[in-house]
Every structure is written in C-alpha cells, then in structure tokens.
C-alpha positions as CSV (number, residue, x, y, z in Angstrom):
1,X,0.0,0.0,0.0
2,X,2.7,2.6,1.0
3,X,4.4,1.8,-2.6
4,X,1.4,2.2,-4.3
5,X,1.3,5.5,-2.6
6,X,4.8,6.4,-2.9
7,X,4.3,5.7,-6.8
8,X,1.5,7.7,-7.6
9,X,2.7,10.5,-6.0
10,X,6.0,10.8,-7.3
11,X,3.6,9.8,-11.2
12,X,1.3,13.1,-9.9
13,X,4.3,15.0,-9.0
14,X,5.6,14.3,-12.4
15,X,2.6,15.1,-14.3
16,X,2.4,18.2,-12.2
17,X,5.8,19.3,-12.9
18,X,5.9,18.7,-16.8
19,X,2.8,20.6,-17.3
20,X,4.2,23.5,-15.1
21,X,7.7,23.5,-17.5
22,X,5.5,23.3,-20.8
23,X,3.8,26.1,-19.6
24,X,6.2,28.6,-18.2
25,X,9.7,27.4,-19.3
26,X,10.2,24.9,-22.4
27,X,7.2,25.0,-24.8
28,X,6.5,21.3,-26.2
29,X,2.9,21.6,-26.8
30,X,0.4,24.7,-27.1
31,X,-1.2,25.4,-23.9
32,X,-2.8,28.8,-24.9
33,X,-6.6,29.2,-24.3
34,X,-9.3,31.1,-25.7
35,X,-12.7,31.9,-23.9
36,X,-15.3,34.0,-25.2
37,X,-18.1,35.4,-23.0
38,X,-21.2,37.4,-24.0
39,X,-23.9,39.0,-22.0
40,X,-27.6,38.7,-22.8
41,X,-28.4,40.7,-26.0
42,X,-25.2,39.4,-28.1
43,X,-24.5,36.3,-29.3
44,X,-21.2,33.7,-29.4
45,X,-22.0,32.5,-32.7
46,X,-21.8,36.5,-34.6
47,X,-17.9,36.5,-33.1
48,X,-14.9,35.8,-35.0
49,X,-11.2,36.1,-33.8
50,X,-8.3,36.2,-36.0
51,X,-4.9,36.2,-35.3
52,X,-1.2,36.3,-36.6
53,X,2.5,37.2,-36.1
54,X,2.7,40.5,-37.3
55,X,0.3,40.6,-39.9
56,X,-1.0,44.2,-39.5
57,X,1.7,46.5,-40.6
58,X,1.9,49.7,-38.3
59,X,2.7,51.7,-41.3
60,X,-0.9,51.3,-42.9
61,X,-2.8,54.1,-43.7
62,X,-5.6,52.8,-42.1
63,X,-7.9,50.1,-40.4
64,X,-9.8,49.4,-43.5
65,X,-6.6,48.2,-44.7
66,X,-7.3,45.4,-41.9
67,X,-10.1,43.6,-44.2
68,X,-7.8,43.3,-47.5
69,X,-5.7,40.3,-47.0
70,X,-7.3,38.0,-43.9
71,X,-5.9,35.1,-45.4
72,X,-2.3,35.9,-43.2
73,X,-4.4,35.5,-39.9
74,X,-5.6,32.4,-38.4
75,X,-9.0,32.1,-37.2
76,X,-8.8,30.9,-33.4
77,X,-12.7,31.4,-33.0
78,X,-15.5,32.0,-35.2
79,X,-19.0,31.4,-33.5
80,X,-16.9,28.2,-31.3
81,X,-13.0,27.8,-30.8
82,X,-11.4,26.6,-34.5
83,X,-7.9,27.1,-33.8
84,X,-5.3,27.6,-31.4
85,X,-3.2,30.8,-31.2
86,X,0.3,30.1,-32.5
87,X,2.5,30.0,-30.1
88,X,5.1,32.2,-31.0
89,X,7.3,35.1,-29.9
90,X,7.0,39.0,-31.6
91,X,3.8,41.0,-32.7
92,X,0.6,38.9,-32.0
93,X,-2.0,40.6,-33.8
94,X,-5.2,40.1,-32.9
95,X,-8.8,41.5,-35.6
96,X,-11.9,41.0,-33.1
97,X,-15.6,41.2,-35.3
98,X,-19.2,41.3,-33.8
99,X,-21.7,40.0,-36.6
100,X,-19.3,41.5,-39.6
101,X,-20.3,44.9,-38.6
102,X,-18.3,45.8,-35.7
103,X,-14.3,45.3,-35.1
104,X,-11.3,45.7,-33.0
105,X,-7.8,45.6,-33.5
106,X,-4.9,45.3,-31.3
107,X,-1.1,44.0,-30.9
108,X,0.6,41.9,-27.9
109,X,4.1,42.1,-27.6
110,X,5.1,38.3,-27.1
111,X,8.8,38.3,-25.8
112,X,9.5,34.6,-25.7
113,X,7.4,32.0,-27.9
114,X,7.6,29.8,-24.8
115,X,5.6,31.8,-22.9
116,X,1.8,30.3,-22.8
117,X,-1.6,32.7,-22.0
118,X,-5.3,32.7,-21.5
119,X,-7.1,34.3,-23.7
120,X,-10.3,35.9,-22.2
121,X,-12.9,38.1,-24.2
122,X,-16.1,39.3,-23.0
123,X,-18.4,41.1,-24.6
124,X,-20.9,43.8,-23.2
125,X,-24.2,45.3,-24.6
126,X,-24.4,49.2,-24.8
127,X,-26.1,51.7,-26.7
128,X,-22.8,52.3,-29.1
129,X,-22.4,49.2,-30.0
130,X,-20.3,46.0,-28.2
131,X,-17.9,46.8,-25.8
132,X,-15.1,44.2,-25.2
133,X,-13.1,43.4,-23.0
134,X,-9.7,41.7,-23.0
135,X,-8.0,39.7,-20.3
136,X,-4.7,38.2,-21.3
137,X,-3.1,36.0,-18.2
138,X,0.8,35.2,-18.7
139,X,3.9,36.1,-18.6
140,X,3.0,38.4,-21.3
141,X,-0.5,39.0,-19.9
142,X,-2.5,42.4,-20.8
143,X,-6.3,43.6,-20.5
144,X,-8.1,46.6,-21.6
145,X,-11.7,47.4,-22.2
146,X,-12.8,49.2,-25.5
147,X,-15.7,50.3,-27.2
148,X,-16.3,48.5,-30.9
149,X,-16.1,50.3,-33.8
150,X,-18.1,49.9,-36.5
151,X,-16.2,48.2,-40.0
152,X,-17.8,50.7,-42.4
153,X,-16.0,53.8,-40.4
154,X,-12.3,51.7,-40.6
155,X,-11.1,54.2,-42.9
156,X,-11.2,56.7,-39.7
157,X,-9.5,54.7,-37.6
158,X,-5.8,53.6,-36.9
159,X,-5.0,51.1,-34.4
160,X,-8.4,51.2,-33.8
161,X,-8.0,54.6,-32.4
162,X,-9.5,57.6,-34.7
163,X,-7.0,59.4,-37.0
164,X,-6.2,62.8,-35.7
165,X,-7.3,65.1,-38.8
166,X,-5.5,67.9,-37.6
C-alpha cells in the first residue's frame, strides 16, 4: 500500500511538474486558451477572432486596410474555438468582429514564444455598440476594455484609435 502511494505521487508530481515547464519554461505543446463570453443581448456565434504574427503593418494608412488580406491571420474562434493561437514570440496581432459589422484591433508584444496565455474576451451590450473586454493572463499577460467600432467607419480609424485630422 505505502508503494502504491509512494508511486502515484512521485507519477502526480511528475505530471504536475511537466505541465508547469510546458507552460512557463520549455514549450512542447500549445497550452494557450481562448474563452469567449457574452452577456444577454449578443450572441457567441456572430464573433470571430483572428490572429497572426505580425500581420497588421503599423505603417498602414488605415484600419480598413485590416479587411484586405485575412488570409495571413488564423481564425482561433469563429461562433466556437477553430484554432489555437500560435505560439510564438514578436507582434501577436489580434482582428476582433461582432456580426461583420463591428471590429477591434490590437497588438501583444510576445517576448519569448515559450511563454503560454489565456485568452479571455467578453463582450458587453451598450447603446454604441459591443464593448469588449480583454483579459490576457501570462507572462506576457494584458487587459483593456474598449468600445467596438463599427467596420464601415475603418477608414477613420488607426490602431483602432480615430486618425487625428489635424
């Protein structure tokens, strides 16, 4: 009985321990996660997530430029979780839409492709349009809250922040 014991724990301990290297030291599988979250009033299935390693260039004019050339970006959820998030170091650029009419746009700075996250997004009703919200927990690990904007006025935006006409 004590061997049996002894045995497990030192098989639970092992367990334990490769799944804490995988995930904060020496990448050998793809730990990332994705979870989406809407409130009453929106819907799961109207919201798609792409993502790629530097696939938006900062020198674009605009964010229409955004919905030109998706096929560079990955789709990690559309309506349900498709893929997962490459796992790799540099410019993680993320293109957030709500029912093809809103979007969001934004870039993590990933500074070791070992480095694993959860991916949260929540989305929130308001008069605007959605608001989301991202959590990202890691090593590399941001959050932020921001107001939708909606895919016909891209050509205003930059970064998904509006262009400073002056």
């Amino acid at each position: 009985m004590k061997k049996t014991i002894i045995i497990l724990s030192i098989v639970g301990i092992g367990i334990f321990g490769l799944l804490y290297l995988n995930k904060n030291f020496q990448w050998l599988w793809s730990t990332n996660l994705v979870e989406v979250n809407v409130e009453a009033g929106l819907s799961k299935s109207k919201v798609k997530i792409e993502h790629g390693i530097s696939v938006h260039t900062i020198a674009r004019v605009n964010d229409s430029d955004l919905f030109r050339d998706r096929k560079k970006s990955l789709t990690v959820f559309d309506g349900q979780p498709k893929e997962k998030i490459e796992n790799e170091y540099g410019e993680n650029d993320f293109l957030i839409t709500y029912q093809d009419e809103y979007y969001l746009s934004f870039r993590q700075l990933k500074l070791n492709r070992r480095h694993q996250h959860e991916y949260k997004f929540s989305f929130k009703v308001s008069e605007e349009g959605p608001i989301v919200q991202v959590e990202i927990e890691g090593i590399d690990g941001m959050s932020f809250e921001r107001k939708m904007i909606r895919i016909e006025d891209a050509e205003k935006y930059i970064w998904s922040e509006p262009i400073d006409t002056e």
